[in-house]
C-alpha positions as CSV (number, residue, x, y, z in Angstrom):
1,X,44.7,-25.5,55.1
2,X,41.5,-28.1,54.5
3,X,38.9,-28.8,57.2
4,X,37.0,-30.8,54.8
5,X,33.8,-28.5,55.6
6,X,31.8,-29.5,52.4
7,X,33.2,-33.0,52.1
8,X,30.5,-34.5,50.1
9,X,28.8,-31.3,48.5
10,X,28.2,-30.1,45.4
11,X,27.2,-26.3,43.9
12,X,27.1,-24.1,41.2
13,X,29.0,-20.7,40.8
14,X,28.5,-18.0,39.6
15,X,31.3,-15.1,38.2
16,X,34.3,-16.6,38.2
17,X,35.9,-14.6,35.4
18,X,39.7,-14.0,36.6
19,X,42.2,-14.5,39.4
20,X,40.6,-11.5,40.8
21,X,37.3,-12.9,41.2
22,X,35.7,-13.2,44.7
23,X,33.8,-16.3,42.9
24,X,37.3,-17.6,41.3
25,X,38.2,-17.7,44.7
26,X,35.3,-19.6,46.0
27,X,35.3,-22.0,43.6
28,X,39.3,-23.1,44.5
29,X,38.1,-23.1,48.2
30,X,35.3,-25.0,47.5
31,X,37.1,-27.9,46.3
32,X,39.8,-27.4,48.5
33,X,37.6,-28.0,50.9
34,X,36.1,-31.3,49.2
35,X,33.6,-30.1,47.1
36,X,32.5,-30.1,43.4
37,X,31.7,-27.7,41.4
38,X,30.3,-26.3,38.3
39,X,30.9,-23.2,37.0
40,X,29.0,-20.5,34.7
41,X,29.4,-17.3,33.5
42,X,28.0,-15.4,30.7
43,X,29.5,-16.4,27.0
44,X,31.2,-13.0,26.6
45,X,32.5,-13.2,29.8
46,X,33.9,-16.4,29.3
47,X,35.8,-15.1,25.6
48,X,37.5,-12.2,27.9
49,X,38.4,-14.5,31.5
50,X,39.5,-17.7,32.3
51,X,36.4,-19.4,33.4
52,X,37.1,-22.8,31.1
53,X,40.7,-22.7,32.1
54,X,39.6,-22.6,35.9
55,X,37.2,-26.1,35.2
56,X,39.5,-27.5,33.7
57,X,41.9,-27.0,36.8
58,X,39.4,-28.0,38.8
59,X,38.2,-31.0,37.2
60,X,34.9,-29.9,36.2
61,X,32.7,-28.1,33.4
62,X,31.7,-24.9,32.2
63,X,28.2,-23.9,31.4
64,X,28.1,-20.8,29.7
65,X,24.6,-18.8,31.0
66,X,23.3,-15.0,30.9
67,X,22.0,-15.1,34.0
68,X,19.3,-12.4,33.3
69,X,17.7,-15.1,30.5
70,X,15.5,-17.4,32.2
71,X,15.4,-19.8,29.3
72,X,19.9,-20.1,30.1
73,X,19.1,-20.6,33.4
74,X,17.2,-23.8,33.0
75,X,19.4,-25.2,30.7
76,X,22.2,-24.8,33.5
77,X,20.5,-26.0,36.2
78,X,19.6,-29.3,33.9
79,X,23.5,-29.4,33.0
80,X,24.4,-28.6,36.9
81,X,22.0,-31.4,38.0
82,X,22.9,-33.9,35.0
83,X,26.7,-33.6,35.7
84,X,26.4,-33.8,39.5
85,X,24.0,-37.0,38.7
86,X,21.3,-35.0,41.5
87,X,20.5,-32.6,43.4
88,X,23.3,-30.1,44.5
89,X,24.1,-28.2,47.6
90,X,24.8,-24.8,47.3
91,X,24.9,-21.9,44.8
92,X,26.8,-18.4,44.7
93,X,25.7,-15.6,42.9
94,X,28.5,-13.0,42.7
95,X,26.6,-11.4,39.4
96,X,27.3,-7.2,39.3
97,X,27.3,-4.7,36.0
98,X,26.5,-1.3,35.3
99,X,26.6,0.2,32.2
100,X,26.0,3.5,33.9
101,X,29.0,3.5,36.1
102,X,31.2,2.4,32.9
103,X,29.8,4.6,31.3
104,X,30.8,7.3,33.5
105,X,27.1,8.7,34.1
106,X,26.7,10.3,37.5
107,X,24.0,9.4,39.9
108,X,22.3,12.8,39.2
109,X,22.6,11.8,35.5
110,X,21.4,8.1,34.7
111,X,20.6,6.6,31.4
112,X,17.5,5.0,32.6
113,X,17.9,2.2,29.9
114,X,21.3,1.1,31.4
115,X,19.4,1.4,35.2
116,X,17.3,-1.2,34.0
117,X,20.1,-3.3,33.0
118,X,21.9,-2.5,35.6
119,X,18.9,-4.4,38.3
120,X,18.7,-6.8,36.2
121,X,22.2,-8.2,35.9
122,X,23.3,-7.0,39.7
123,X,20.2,-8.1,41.8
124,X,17.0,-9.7,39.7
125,X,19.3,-12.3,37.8
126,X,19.6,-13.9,42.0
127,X,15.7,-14.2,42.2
128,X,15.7,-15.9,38.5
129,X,18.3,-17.7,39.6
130,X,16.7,-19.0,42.9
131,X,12.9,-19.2,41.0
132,X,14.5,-21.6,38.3
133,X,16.4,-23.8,40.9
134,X,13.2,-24.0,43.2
135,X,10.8,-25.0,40.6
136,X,13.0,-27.8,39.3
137,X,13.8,-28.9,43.3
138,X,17.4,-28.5,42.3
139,X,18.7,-28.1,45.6
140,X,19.3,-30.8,48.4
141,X,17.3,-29.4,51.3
142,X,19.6,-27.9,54.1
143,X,21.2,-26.2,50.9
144,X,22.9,-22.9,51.0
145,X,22.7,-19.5,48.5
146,X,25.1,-16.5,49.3
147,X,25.3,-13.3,46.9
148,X,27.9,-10.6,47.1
149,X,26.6,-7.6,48.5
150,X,28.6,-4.1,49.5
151,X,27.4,-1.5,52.4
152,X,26.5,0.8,49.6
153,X,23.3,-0.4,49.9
154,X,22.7,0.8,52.8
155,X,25.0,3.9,53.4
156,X,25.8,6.2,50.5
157,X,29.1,6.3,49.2
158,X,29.9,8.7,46.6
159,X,30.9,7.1,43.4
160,X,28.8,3.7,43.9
161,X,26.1,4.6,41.6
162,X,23.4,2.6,40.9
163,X,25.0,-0.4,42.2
164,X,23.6,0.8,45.3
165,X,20.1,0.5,44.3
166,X,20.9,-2.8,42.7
167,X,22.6,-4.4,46.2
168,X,19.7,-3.0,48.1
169,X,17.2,-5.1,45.8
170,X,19.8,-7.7,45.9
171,X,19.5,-7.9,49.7
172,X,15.7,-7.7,50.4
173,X,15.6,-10.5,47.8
174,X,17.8,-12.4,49.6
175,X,15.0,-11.5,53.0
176,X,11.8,-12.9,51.1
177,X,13.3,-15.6,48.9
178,X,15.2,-16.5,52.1
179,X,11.6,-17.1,54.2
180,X,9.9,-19.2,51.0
181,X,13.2,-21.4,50.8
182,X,14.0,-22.1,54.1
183,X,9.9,-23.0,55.3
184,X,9.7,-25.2,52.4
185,X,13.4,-26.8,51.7
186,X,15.1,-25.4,55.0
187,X,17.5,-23.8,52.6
188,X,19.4,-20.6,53.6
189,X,19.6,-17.7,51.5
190,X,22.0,-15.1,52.8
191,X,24.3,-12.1,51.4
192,X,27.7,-11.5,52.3
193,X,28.7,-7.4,52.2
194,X,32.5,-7.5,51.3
195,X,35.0,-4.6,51.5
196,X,36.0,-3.1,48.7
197,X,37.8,-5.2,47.0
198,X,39.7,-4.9,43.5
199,X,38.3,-7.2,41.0
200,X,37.4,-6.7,37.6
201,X,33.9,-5.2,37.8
202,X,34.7,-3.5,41.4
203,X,37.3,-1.5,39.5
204,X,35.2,0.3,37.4
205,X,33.6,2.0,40.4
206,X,34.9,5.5,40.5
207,X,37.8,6.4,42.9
208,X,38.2,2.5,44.2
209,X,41.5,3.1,45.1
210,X,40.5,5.8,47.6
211,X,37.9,4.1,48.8
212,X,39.7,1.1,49.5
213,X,42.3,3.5,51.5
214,X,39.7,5.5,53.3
215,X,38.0,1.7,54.3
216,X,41.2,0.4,55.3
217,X,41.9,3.5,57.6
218,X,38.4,3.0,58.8
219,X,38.3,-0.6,59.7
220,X,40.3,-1.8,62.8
221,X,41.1,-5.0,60.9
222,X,41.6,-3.8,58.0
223,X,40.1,-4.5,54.3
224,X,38.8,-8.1,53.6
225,X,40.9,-9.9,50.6
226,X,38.9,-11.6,47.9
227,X,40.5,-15.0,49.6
228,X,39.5,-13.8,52.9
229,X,35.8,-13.4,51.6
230,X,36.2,-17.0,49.7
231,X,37.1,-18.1,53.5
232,X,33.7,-16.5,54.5
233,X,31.5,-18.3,52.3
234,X,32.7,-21.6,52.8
235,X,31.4,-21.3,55.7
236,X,28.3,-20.4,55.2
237,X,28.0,-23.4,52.8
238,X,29.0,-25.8,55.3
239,X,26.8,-27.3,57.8
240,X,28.5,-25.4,60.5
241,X,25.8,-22.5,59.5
242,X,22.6,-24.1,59.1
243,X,20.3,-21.7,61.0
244,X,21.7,-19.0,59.7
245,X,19.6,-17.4,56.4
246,X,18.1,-14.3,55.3
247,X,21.0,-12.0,56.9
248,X,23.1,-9.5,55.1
249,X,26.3,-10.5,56.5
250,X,29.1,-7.9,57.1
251,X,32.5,-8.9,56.3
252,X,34.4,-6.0,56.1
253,X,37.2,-6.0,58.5
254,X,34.5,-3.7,60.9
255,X,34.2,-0.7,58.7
256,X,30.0,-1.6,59.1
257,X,30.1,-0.7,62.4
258,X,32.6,2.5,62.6
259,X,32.1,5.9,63.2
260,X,35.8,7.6,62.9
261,X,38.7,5.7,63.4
262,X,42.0,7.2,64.9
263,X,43.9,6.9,61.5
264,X,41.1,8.2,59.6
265,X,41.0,11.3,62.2
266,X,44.7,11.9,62.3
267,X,44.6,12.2,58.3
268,X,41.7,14.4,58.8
269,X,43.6,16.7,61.5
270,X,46.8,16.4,59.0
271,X,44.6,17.7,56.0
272,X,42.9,20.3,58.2
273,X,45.7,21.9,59.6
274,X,47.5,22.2,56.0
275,X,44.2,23.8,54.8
276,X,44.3,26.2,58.0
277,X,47.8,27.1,57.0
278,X,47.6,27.8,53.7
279,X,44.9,30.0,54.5
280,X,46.7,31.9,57.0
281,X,49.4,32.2,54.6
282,X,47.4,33.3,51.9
283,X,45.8,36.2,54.0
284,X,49.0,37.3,55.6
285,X,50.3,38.0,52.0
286,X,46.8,39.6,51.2
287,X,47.4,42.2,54.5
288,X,50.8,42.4,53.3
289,X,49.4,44.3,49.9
290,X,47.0,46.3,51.3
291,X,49.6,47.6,53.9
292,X,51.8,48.4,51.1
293,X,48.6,50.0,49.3
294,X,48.4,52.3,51.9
């Protein structure tokens, strides 16, 4: 269903690499909702998804970018701004790579190299992007940035990696670009922190399946679709939210704010009592032979 909430707008997005994209999502939303768009992802990106097959269903173009290259990032906000014939409205930055967690190096055991990298694609690529945008006054003020965040940046959870560091940085980006922006332009600058959720570069996290099964035990409304999260940030590019900026905003079915959940606990008794048995058992058979020893 339409509400027409961004009748009129216009933005760039970021990620949009498959069907399983958070940003794929966004991007059909986003016109379904009467927007335009242009998209961008990086050139390699583009060779392995279906980022110029999305534009072309959407009635739009494709500006391949690295978004850790300043020097791409100008030339796609001159193409974003040329093709809209202006200023645009909002921008989404659902950017995230580590070469450590593909890789398979543990936390304990980083490459330092791919660390670097791994900032840099997942969290400093949303200040170049914001610094290119604001020095060429692309944005129409009352505009609207949202990156993808995860809890991980706040909470461990084992497996995450580095992305962790990388969505912390993302998120107190998002605090001091978000004052800068908004007292000059009054432009909001917010991240959203989704469930996990299985797209491309989320399922490279080790044990994703299990965390998406102990999150959806945890949260009384369960995991957060990559539609569901699409739904989200419509929002928060419509006028509907237009004093809302520098938040980390929590869309996670309430997993943020849970301690133990009664389906998590009742697995927990289930698997505690098994263990308790099986050690019972295995030290009834271990009095058994020393009985018969003696």
């Amino acid at each position: 269903m339409s509400y027409n909430l961004l009748k009129g707008k216009k933005g760039l997005i970021f990620g949009a690499l498959n069907e399983k994209s958070i940003a794929w999502k966004v991007a059909e939303r986003a016109v379904e909702e009467g927007a335009e768009v242009v998209l961008t992802n990086t050139p390699m990106a583009a060779r392995m998804g279906g980022t110029a097959e999305l534009a072309e269903k959407l009635g739009t173009i494709f500006v391949p970018a690295d978004a850790t290259s300043v020097k791409d990032l100008e030339n796609l906000i001159d193409k974003t701004t040329e093709h809209f014939g202006g200023k645009f409205d909002f921008i989404l930055h659902s950017i995230g790579m580590s070469p450590n967690v593909r890789k398979g190096r543990t936390y304990d055991d980083l490459d330092y190299d791919f660390l670097q990298k791994t900032l840099d694609i997942s969290a400093i690529s949303f200040h170049k992007v914001m610094q290119v945008a604001r020095k060429k006054d692309a944005l129409n003020e009352w505009g609207s940035i949202v990156a993808l965040s995860y809890i991980a940046a706040q909470r461990t959870l084992y497996g995450y990696n580095d992305m962790a560091d990388a969505k912390a940085l993302l998120e107190s980006i998002a605090r001091s670009f978000g004052y800068i922006y908004g007292r000059e332009k009054k432009i909001r600058v917010n991240t959203v922190s989704q469930s996990p959720t299985p797209t491309t570069a989320g399922s490279g996290v080790m044990g994703l399946d299990h965390l998406m099964d102990f999150a959806q035990r945890m949260s009384p409304l369960g995991n957060a679709t990559a539609l569901d999260c699409a739904n989200y940030v419509i929002t928060l590019f419509s006028d509907l939210t237009k004093k809302v900026t520098m938040q980390n905003l929590f869309h996670d079915g309430g997993f943020s704010s849970m301690g133990m959940s009664r389906r998590a606990m009742k697995l927990y008794s289930q698997s505690l009592e098994q263990e308790l048995k099986e050690y019972e058992e295995k030290n009834m058979e271990f009095l058994d032979v020393k009985r018969g020893e003696k």
